[in-house]
C-alpha positions in Angstrom: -6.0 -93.9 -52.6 -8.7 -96.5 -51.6 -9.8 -96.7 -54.9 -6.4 -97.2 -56.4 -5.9 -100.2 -54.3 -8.7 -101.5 -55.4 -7.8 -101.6 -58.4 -5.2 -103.2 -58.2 -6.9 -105.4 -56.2 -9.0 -106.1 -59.2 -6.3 -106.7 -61.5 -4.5 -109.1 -59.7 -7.4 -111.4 -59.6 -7.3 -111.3 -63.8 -6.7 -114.8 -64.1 -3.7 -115.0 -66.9 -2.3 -111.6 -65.8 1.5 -112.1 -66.1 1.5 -109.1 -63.2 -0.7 -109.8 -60.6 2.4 -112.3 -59.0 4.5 -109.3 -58.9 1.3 -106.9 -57.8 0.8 -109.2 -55.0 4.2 -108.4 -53.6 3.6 -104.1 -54.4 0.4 -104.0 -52.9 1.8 -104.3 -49.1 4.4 -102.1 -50.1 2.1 -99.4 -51.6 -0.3 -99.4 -48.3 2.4 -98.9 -46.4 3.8 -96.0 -48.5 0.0 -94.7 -48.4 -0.1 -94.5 -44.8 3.0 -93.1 -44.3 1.7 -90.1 -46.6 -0.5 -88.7 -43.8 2.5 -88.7 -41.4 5.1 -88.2 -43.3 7.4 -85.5 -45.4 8.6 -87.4 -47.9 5.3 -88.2 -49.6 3.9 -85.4 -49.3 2.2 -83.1 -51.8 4.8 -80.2 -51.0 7.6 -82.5 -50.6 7.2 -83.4 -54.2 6.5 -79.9 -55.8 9.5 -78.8 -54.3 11.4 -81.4 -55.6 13.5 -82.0 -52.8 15.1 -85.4 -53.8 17.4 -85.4 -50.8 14.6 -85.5 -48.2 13.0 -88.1 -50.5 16.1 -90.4 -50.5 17.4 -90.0 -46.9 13.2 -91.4 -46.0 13.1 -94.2 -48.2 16.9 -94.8 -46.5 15.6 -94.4 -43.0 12.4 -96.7 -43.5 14.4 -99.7 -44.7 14.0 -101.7 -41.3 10.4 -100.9 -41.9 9.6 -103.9 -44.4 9.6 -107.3 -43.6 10.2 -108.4 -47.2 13.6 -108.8 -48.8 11.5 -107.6 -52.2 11.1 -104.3 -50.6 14.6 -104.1 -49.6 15.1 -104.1 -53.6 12.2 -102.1 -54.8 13.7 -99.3 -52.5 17.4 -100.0 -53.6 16.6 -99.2 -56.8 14.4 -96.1 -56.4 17.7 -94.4 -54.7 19.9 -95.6 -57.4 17.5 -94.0 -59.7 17.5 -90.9 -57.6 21.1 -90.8 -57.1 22.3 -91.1 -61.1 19.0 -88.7 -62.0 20.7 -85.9 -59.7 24.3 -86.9 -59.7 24.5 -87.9 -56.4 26.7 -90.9 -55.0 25.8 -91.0 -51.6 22.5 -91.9 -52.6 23.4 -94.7 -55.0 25.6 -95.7 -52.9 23.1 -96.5 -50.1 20.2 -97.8 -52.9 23.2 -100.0 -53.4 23.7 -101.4 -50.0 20.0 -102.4 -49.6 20.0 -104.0 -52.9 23.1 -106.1 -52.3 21.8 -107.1 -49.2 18.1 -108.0 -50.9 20.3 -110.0 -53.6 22.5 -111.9 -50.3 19.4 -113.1 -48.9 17.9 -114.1 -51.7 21.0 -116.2 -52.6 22.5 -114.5 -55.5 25.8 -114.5 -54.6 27.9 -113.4 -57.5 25.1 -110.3 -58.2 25.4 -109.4 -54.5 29.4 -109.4 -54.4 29.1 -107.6 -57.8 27.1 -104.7 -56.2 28.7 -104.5 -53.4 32.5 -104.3 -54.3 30.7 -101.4 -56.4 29.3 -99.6 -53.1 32.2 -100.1 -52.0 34.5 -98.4 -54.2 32.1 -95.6 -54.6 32.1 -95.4 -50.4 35.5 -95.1 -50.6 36.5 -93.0 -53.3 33.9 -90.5 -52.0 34.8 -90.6 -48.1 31.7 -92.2 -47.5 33.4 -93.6 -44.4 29.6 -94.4 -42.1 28.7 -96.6 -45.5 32.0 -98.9 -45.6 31.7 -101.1 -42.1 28.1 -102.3 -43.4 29.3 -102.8 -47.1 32.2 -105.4 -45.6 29.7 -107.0 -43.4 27.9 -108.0 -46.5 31.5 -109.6 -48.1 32.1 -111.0 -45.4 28.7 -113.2 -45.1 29.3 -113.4 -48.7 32.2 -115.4 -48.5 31.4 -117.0 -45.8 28.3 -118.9 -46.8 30.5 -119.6 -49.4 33.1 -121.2 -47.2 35.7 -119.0 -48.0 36.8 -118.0 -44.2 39.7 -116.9 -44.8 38.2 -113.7 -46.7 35.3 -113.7 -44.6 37.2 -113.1 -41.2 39.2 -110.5 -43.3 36.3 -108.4 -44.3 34.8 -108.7 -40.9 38.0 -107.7 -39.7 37.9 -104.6 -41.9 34.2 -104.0 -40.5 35.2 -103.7 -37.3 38.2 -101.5 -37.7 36.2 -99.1 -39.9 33.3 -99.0 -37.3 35.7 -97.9 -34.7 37.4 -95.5 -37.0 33.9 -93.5 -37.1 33.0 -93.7 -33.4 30.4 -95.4 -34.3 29.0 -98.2 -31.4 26.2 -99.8 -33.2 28.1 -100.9 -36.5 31.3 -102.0 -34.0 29.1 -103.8 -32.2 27.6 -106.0 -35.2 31.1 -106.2 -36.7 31.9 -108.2 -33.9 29.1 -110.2 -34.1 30.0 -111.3 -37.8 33.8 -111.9 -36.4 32.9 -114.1 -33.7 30.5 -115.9 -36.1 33.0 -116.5 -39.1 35.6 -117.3 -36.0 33.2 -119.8 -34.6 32.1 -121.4 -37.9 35.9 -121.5 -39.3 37.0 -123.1 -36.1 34.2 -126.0 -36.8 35.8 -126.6 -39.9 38.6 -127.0 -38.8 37.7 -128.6 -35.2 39.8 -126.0 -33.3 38.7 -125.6 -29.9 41.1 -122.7 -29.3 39.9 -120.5 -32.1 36.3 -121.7 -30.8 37.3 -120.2 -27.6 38.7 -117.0 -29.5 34.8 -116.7 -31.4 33.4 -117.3 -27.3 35.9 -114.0 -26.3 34.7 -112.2 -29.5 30.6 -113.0 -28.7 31.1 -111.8 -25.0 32.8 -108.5 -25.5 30.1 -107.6 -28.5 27.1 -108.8 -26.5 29.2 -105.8 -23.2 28.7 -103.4 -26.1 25.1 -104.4 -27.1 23.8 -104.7 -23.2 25.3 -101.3 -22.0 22.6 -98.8 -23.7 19.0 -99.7 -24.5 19.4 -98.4 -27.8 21.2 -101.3 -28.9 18.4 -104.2 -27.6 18.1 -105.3 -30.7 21.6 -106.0 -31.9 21.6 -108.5 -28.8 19.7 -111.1 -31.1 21.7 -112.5 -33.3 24.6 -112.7 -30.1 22.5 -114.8 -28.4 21.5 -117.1 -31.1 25.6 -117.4 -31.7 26.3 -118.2 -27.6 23.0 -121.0 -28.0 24.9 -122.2 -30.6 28.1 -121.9 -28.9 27.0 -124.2 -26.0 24.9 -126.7 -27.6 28.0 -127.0 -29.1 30.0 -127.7 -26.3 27.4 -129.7 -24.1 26.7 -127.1 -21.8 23.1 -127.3 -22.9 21.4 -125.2 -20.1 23.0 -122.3 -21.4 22.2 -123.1 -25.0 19.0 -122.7 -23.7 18.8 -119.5 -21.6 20.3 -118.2 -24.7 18.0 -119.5 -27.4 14.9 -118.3 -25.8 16.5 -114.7 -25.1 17.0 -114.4 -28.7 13.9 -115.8 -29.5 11.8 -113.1 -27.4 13.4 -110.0 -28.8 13.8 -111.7 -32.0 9.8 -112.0 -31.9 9.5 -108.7 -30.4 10.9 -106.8 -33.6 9.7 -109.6 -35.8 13.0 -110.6 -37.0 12.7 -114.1 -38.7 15.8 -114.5 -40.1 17.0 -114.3 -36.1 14.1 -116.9 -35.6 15.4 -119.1 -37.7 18.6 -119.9 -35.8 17.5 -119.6 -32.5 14.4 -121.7 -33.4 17.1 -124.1 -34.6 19.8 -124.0 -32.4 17.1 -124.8 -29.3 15.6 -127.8 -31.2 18.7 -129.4 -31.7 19.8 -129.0 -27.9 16.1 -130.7 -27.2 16.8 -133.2 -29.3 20.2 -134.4 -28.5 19.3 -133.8 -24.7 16.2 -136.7 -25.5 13.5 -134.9 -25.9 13.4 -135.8 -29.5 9.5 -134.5 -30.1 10.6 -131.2 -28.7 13.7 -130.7 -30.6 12.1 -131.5 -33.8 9.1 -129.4 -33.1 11.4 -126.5 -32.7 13.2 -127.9 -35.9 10.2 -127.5 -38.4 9.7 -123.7 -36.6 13.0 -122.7 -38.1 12.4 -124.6 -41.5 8.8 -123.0 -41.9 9.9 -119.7 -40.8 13.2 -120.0 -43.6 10.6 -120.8 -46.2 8.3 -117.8 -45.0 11.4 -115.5 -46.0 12.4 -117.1 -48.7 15.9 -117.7 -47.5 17.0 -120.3 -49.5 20.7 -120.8 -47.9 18.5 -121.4 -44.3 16.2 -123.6 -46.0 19.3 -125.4 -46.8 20.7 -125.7 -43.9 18.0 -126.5 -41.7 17.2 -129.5 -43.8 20.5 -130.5 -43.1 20.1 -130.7 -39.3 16.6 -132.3 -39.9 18.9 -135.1 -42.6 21.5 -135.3 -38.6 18.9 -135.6 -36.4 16.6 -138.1 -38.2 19.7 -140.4 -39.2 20.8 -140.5 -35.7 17.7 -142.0 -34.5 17.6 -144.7 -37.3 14.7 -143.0 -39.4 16.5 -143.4 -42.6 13.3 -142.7 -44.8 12.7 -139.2 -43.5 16.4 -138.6 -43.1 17.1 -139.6 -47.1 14.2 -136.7 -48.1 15.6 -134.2 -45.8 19.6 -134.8 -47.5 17.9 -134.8 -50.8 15.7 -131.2 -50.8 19.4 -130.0 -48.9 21.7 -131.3 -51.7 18.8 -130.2 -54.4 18.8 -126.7 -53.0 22.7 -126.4 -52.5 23.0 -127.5 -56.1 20.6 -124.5 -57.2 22.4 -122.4 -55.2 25.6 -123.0 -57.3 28.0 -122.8 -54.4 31.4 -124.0 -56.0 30.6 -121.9 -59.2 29.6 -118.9 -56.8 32.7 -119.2 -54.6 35.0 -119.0 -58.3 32.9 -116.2 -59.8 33.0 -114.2 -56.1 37.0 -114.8 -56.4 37.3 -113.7 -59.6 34.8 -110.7 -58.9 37.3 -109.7 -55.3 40.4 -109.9 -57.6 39.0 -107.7 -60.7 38.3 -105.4 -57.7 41.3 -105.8 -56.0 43.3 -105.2 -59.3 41.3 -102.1 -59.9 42.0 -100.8 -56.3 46.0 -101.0 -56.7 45.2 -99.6 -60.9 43.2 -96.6 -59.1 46.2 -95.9 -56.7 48.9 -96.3 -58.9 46.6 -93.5 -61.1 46.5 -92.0 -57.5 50.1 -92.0 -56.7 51.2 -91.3 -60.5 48.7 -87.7 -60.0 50.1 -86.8 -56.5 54.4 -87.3 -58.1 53.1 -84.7 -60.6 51.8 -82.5 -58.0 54.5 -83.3 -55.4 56.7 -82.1 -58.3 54.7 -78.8 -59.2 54.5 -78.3 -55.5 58.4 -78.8 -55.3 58.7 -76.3 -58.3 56.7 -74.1 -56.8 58.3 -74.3 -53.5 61.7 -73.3 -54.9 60.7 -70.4 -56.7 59.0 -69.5 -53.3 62.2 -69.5 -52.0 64.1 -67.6 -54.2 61.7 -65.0 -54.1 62.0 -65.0 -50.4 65.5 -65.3 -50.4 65.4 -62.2 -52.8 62.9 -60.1 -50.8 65.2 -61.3 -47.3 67.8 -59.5 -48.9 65.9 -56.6 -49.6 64.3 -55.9 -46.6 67.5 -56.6 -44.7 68.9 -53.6 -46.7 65.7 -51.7 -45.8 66.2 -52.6 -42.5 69.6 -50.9 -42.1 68.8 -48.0 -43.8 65.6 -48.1 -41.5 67.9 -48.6 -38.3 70.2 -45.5 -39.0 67.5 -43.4 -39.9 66.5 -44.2 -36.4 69.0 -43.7 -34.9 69.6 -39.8 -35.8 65.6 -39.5 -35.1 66.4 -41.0 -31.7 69.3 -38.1 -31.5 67.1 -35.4 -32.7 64.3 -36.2 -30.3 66.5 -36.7 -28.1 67.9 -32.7 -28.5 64.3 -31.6 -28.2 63.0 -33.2 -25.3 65.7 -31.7 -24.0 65.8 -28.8 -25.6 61.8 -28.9 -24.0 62.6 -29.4 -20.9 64.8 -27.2 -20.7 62.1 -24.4 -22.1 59.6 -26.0 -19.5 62.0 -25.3 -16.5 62.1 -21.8 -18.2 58.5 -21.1 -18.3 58.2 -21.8 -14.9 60.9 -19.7 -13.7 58.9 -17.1 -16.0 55.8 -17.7 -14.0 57.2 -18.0 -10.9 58.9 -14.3 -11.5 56.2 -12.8 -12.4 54.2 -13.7 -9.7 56.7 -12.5 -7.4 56.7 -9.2 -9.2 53.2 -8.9 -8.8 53.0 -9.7 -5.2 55.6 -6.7 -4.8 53.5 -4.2 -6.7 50.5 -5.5 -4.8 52.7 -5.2 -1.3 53.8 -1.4 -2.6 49.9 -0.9 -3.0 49.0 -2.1 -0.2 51.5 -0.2 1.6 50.5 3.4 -0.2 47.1 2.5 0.9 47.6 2.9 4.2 48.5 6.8 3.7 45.4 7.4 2.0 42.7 9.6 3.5 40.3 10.2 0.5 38.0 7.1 0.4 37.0 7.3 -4.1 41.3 6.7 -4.2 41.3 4.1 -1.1 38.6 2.3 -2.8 40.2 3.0 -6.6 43.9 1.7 -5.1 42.5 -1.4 -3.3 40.5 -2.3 -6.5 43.6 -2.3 -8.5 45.4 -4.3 -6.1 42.5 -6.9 -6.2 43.3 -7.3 -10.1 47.0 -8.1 -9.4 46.3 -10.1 -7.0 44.3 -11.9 -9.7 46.6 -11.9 -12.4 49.4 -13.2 -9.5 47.3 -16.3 -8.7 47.4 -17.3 -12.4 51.2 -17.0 -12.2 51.3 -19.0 -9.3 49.0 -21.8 -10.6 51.9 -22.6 -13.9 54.2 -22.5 -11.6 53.2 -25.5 -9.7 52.0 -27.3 -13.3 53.7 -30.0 -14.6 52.3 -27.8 -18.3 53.1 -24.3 -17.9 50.6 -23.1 -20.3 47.6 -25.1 -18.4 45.6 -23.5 -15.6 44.1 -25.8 -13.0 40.9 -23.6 -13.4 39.2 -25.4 -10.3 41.7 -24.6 -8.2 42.4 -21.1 -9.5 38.6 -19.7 -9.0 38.3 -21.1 -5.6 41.3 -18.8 -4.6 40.4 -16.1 -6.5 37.1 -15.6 -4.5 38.0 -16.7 -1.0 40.7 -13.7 -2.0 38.1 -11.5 -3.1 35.9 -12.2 0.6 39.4 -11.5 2.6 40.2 -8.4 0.8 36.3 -7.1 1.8 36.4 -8.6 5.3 33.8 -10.9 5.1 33.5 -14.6 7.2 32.9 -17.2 4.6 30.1 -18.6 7.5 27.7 -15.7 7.2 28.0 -15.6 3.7 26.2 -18.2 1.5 28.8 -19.2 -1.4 27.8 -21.5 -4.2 30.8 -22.7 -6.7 29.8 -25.0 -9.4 32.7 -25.8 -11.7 33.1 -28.6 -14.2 36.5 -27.4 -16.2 39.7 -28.9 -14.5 42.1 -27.6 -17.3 42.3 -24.3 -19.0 44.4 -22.5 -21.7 46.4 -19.7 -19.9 45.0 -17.4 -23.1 41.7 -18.1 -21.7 42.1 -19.0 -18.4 43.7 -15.0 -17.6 41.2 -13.0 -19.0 38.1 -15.0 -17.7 39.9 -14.7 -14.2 39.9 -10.7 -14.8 36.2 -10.7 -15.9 35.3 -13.1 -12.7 37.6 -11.1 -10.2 35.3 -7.8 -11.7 32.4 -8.8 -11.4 32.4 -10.7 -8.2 33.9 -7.2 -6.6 31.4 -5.2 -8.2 28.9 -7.6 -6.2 30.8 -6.9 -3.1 30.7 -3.2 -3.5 27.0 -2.8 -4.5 25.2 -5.7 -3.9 25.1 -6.8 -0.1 24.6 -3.2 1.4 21.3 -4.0 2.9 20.8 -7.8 2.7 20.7 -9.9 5.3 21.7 -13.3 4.3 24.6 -12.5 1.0 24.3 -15.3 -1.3 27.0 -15.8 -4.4 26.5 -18.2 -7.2 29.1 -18.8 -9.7 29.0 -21.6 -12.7 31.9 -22.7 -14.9 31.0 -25.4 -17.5 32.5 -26.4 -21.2 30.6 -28.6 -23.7 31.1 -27.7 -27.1 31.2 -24.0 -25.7 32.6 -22.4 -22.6 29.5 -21.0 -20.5 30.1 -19.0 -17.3 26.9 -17.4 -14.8 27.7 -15.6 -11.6 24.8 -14.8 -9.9 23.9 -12.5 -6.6 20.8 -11.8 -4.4 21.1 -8.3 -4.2 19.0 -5.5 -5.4 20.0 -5.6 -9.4 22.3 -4.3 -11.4 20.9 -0.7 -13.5 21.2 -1.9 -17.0 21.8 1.4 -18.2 25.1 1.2 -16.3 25.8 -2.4 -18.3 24.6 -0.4 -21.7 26.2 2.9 -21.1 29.4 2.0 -18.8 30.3 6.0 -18.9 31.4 5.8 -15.0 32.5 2.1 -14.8 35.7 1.1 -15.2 34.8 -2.6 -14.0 32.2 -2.9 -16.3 34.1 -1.2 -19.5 37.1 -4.2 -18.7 34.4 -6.9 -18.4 33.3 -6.1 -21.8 36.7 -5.7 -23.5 37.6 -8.9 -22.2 34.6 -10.7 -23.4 35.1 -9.7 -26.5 38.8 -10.1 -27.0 37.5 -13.8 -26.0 35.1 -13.4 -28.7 32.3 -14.4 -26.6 28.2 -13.5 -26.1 27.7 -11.3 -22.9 24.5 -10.9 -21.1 22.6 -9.3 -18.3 19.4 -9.3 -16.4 17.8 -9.0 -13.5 15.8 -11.8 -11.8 16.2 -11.9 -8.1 19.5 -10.5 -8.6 21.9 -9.4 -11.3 22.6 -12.5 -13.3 25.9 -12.6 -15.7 26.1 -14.7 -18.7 29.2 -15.6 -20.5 29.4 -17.9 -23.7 32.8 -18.3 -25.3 33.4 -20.4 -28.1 36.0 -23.9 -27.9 38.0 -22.1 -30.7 38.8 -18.5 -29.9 39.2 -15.9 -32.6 42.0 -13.1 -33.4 40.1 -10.5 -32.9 43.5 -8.1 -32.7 
């Protein structure tokens, strides 16, 4: 990099080199963009190889308050142009074509700087570019006015303002204002009326609120407090002209805004001047014309040679006033003002004209499709209409249908409730038939003397009463065909210890069961096989132990699993292989396997039964 700026260092001192004038202007330009490599994205190597034109344009955007040259302003204007029409991309022309129309304002050339921006413009609006459009009539509007046309100028800044506070956005209200006091203020000059002057004083204050109430908006305070120094020199109140003028010129100087400098240089000189202190004023004076020429601002130049033509001619020093009125009318006649004021008309009308030509297009192509909508709309209709009909007739049919279903359900819940009620009075019967055969045994029991038929009689009895329980628990179920298992076993057994004689506190009784509901098909059988085994325990387990223990476990995952364990001696599996002389044991295994389930037993500590019956039982009939 150091050796490409040298040589263009070396070029430009070529002596007949047509380029080094315009080189001399680049090389800033191209130091900065050097420097800004190392920190930055958008000249970076990777930046470029990825071709990422977006990031590209929105940094060259961003850094436009970077340069202090008006020549930058248009070198970078037209690198976004150039990257906006190579990718198709309006947004990005738009915005090269901002900063170039407001290089081409400040350099004086009216009629190219309206021309680009009523372009902007239009392309702003046509694409909803609505952040672009407040800035783009700030431009027109200091177009026209240093042009004298006030009328248009207080119009555009006008439609500045509004558009600013259409986006919410504080910073672009806040200098729209500024430009609407300022055409206010300068019109009401013109015109020497003090009550539109007073309007422009109203318009100032309430920007300058805006501009004071968030640090982030210190430097749109500048150019508000050049306006209210010019305001009150003005109107003789030259002690705020002052305090003004040197607020603006401190911030002004801080972010090295010369154009700013240039007023508030000026507007304090003249309050110096015409307050006496004529060395003073004029000092300040040739501050604001040397700082004009610095820029290059050839309307400020103008201007300021103007004041220096007032002031010099008020004190008598018609020599130096003459030279000041001459390089003022000289300049003013190269700037072409009444031939820039006709071409900007005739510029505003051609875009005007294509404005109301692009919404009579507009309008012309939303009739046609107001019209294909209203085509469209009506067949819509018809269709619904159409389909209304049918599904009306659907409904109806629909409605009857439900009606008999509502009949017929009707008969069945009944029809079920009424079988329900039945069941019940089924359950209920048999239980009392089975309490009365238990009773009868019970009763015949009492007559018998040989203990193998006491024992043989009290063991049958034992089973009815098991089978009566089941009875008893669909009785008092809302579903007669479920078993409220829970309940049933915990009767069951506390039967079983009753019919044996034995207190429930000397005996160590462990129920573990997870099953609430249970099939009646299922729940009887397992109740049989329980009731068995837990009297078999009874009968020959607990003869000589001192501390009886029972264990019983009823659980269901994706299979039924029961385990009754005791602490007695152990069972003699032959007995459980060979069941020759055990009735108990013959039933236990019939009923497993009419349950088509796995039966086990062993001996650990105990005789230990294990059931496993699957969800789903099987016909086994």
């Amino acid at each position: 990099m150091k050796t490409f700026i040298r040589h263009l260092l070396s070029i430009c001192h070529f002596k007949g080199n047509p380029a080094s004038l315009y080189l001399i202007f680049i090389i800033p330009w191209v130091i900065l963009s050097a420097v800004s490599c190392r920190k930055s994205d958008m000249y970076s190597a990777g930046a470029l190889r990825d071709n990422n034109y977006k990031i590209q344009a929105d940094t060259l955007y961003a850094r436009r308050n970077q340069y202090s040259t008006n020549h930058s302003l248009n070198l970078i204007g037209n690198q976004l142009i150039s990257i906006g029409k190579a990718h198709g991309d309006t947004a990005i022309i738009v915005n090269g074509r901002l900063l170039k129309a407001r290089y081409q304002w400040r350099s004086s050339n009216y009629v190219a700087a309206m021309k680009t921006s009523l372009e902007a413009l239009s392309a702003a609006q046509t694409m909803g570019l609505k952040e672009k459009i407040p800035e783009l009539y700030r431009i027109i509007g200091n177009l026209y006015k240093e042009n004298e046309n006030y009328p248009s100028a207080l119009s555009a800044a006008e439609k500045a303002v509004r558009a600013a506070k259409a986006i919410k956005d504080t910073a672009q209200t806040i200098t729209g204002l500024l430009n609407l006091g300022m055409f206010t203020h300068s019109y009401s000059m013109r015109r020497n009326d003090s009550v539109m002057a007073k309007k422009s004083l109203s318009i100032y204050l309430k920007g300058l609120k805006l501009a004071e109430s968030s640090p982030k908006y210190e430097r749109n305070r500048i150019v508000f407090y050049d306006n209210l120094s010019q305001y009150y020199k003005l109107t003789n109140d030259y002690d705020k002209g002052i305090y003004f003028g040197n607020k603006g010129v401190k911030l002004a100087s801080k972010y090295h805004q010369n154009i700013s400098l240039t007023y508030s240089y000026n507007w304090l000189g003249e309050i110096y001047f015409y307050q006496g202190d004529h060395k003073k004023g004029l000092d300040y004076l040739n501050k604001a014309l040397r700082t004009a020429q610095k820029i290059k601002n050839a309307y400020r130049v103008m201007e300021i040679n103007r004041v220096l033509y007032t002031c010099y001619h008020s004190i008598g020093n018609d020599k130096k006033a003459l030279a000041y009125f001459t390089r003022s009318v000289a300049i003013s006649d190269s700037l072409q003002v009444e031939k820039n004021v006709k071409e900007i008309g005739q510029l505003q009308i051609q875009y005007e004209t294509g404005r109301k030509d692009q919404e009579i297009a507009s309008l012309g192509a939303i009739n046609r499709e107001k019209t294909k909508k209203t085509i469209f709309i009506l067949i819509g209709l018809v269709i619904l209409f159409v389909l209304f009909i049918f599904l009306f007739i659907q409904y109806q049919i629909i409605r009857h249908r439900n009606k008999l279903l509502t009949s017929s359900n009707q008969k069945i819940n009944e029809q079920a409730q009424q079988l329900q009620i039945l069941m019940k009075e089924l359950h209920h019967r048999v239980k009392n038939n089975l309490q009365i055969v238990s009773s009868l045994l019970s009763l015949q029991s009492n007559h018998l003397t040989d203990r193998d038929a006491l024992r043989a009689v009290k063991t049958g009895q034992q089973r009815i009463e098991a089978m009566s329980l089941i009875h008893r628990s669909l009785y008092q179920q809302e579903n007669p065909n479920l078993v409220n298992i829970q309940e049933y076993i915990t009767g069951l057994v506390e039967s079983i210890l009753q019919s044996f004689g034995i207190d429930e506190n000397t005996f160590d009784l462990h129920l573990e069961i997870d099953v609430t509901e249970m099939d009646v098909d299922l729940a009887l059988p397992l109740g049989l096989i329980i009731n068995e085994w837990i009297t078999n325990a009874f009968k020959h387990a607990y003869n000589n132990i001192d501390h009886p223990a029972l264990y019983l476990s009823l659980k269901m995952d994706k299979e039924i699993k029961l385990k009754i364990k005791d602490n007695g001696p152990g069972m003699n599996l032959e007995v459980w292989e060979k069941p020759s002389d055990s009735f108990g044991v013959k039933l236990v295994k019939v009923l497993s396997k009419q349950l088509n389930g796995v039966c086990e037993v062993k001996n650990e500590n105990g005789t230990q039964l294990n059931l496993q019956i699957p969800m789903k039982l099987k016909n086994t009939g």
